[in-house]
VMD Tcl script that draws the C-alpha trace (Angstrom):
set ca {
  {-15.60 -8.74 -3.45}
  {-12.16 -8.81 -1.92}
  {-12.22 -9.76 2.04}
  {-11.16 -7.49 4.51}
  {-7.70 -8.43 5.74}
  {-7.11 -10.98 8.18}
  {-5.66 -9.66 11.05}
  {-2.58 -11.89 11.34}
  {-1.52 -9.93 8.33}
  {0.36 -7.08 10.17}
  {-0.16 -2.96 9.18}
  {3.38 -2.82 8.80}
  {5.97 -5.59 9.04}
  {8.74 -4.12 10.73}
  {11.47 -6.92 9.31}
  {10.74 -5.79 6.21}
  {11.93 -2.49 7.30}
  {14.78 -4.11 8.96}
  {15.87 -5.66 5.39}
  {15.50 -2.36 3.53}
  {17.76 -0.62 5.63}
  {20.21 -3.76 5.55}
  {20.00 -3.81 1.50}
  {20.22 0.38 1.33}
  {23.35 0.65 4.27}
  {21.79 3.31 5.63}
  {19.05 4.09 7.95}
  {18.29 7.93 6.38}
  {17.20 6.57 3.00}
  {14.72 4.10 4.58}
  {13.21 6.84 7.08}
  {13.40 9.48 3.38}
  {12.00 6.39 1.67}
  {9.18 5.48 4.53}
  {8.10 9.54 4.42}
  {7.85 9.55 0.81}
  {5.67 6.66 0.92}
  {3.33 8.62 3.70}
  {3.87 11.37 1.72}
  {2.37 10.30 -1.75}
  {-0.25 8.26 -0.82}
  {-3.40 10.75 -1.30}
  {-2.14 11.18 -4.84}
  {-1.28 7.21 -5.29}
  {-4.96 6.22 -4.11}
  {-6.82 9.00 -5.53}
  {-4.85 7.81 -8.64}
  {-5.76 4.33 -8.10}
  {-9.46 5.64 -7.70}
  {-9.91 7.73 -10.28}
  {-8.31 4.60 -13.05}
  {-11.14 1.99 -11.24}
  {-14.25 3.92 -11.33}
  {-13.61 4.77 -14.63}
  {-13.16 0.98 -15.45}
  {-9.51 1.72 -17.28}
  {-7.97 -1.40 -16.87}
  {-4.70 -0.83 -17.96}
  {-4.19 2.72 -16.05}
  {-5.85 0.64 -12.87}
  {-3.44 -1.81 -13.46}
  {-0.52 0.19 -13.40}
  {-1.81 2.11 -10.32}
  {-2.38 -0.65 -8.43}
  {1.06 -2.17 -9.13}
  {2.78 1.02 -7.27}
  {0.74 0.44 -4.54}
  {1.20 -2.76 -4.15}
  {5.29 -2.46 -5.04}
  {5.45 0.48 -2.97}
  {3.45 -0.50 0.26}
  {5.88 -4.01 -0.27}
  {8.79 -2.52 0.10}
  {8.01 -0.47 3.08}
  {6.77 -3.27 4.90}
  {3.02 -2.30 4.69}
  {2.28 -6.01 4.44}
  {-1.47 -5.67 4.91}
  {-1.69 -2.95 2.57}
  {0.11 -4.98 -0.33}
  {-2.09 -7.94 0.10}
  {-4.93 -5.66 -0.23}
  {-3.48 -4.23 -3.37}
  {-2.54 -7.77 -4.94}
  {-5.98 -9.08 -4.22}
  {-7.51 -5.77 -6.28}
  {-4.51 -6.45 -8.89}
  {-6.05 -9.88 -9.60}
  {-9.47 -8.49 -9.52}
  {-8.65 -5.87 -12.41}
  {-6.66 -8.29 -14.49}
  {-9.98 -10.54 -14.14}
  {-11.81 -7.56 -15.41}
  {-14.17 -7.71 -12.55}
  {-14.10 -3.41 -12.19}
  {-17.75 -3.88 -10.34}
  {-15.52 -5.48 -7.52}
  {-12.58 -3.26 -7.94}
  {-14.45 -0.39 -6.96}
  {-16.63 -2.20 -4.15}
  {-12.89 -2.75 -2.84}
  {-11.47 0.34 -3.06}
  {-12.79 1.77 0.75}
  {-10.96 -1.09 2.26}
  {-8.08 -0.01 0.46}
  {-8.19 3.53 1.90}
  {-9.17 2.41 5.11}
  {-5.81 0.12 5.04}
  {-3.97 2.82 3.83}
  {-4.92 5.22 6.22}
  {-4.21 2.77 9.01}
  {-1.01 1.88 7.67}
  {0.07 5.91 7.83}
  {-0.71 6.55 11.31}
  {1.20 3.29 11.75}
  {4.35 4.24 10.12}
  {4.52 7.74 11.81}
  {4.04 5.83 15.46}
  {7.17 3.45 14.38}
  {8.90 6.35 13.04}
  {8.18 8.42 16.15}
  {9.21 5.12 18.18}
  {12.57 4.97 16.49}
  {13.79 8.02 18.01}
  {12.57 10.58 15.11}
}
mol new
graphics top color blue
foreach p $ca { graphics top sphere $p radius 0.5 }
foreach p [lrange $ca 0 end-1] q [lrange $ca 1 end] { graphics top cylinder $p $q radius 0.2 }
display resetview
């Protein structure tokens, strides 16, 4: 089974957010890019879910990788590890694991929401 996350691994690193808005030039996309992210993710986990109970590998697989991509590039640093320790757990073929996993990974998630809307609401929005 995957360990929870340590907690030096922050909910959201907020440099990373820094960087995306250097790379895009503009701070609208990365707020429009941060809500998407809050927006989607019930679908993207229940997604994720649904591919590792039912022990499909490759669907899990490509689940997985748009969480972990996703939550990356938002800054959700605690959230991607999460994701790239299930990653390696599904390309091991260990689904048994995968699926003991998967309530950390909603509990991160979760977290990580309520932790983007505070920075967001922080940031003057």
């Amino acid at each position: 089974m995957i360990d929870p996350p340590r907690r030096r691994v922050p909910l959201v690193d907020q440099d990373t957010l820094r960087a995306l808005g250097d790379q895009l030039e503009n701070p609208s996309a990365v707020k429009t890019f941060v809500a998407d992210f809050i927006q989607v993710w019930d679908e993207r986990y229940l997604k994720l879910a649904d591919t590792v109970e039912r022990r499909d590998r490759d669907a899990a697989l490509e689940a997985v990788l748009s969480v972990r991509t996703t939550s990356t590039m938002v800054g959700a640093a605690r959230l991607a590890n999460l994701a790239a320790n299930l990653e390696e757990l599904i390309r091991l073929g260990d689904m048994d694991e995968a699926v003991d996993a998967l309530p950390f990974v909603q509990a991160c998630g979760l977290q990580t929401i309520r932790e983007l809307i505070l920075c967001s609401e922080s940031a003057g929005e």
